[in-house]
N, C-alpha and C positions, 0 to 999 in steps of 0.2 A: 558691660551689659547694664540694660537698666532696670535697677531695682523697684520692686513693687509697693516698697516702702523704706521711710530717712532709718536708715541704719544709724544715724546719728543721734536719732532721738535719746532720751535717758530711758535706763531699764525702770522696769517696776518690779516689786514685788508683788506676786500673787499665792494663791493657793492653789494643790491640785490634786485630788487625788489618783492615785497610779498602782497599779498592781503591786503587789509589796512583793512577791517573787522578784517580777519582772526588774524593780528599783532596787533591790539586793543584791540582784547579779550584773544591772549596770555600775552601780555601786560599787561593788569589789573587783570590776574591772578599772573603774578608775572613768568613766565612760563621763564626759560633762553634760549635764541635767540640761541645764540652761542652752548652751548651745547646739545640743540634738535636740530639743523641741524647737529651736527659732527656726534651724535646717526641717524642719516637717512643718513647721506652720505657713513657713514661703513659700513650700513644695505646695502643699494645701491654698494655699493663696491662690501660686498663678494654673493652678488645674481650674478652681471655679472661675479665677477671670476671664479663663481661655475659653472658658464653655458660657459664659457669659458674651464674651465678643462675636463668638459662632451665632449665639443665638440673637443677638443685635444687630447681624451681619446678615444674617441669613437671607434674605432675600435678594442682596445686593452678587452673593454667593451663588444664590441659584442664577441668577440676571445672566453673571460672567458665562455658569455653566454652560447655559445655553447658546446663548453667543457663540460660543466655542463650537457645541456639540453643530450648531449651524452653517459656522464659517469658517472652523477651523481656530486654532491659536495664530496669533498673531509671529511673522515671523517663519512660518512653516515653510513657504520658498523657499528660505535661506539656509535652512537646515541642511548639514550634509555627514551626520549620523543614522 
């Protein structure tokens, strides 16, 4: 799959604030910081890119819809479900 970003890159350190319940009890689960936030900020990535492409697209989107709604999908003869 292709990634939204070089996973190769080098880490950085940052700062963050985070609930301190919440970070106590990932904490004493043993739960890693660092790697549950890269898993939510790529999850986080590709939702705004995806709604970003939708909306770049959109018109191209609606174009197809119609086409369809006019002529059918292409292929529809062939179908035998």
């Amino acid at each position: 799959m292709h990634r939204l970003f070089d996973e190769n890159a080098p880490k950085k350190a940052t700062n963050l604030s985070v609930n301190s319940d919440l970070l106590a009890k990932t904490r004493a689960l043993k739960i890693n910081l660092s790697a549950t936030l890269e898993r939510a900020l790529e999850h986080e990535l590709a939702d705004v890119e995806a709604k970003k492409w939708v909306s770049e697209n959109k018109a191209a989107i609606q174009a197809y819809n119609d086409f369809v709604e006019e002529n059918g999908c292409f292929g529809d003869e062939f179908r035998e479900f």
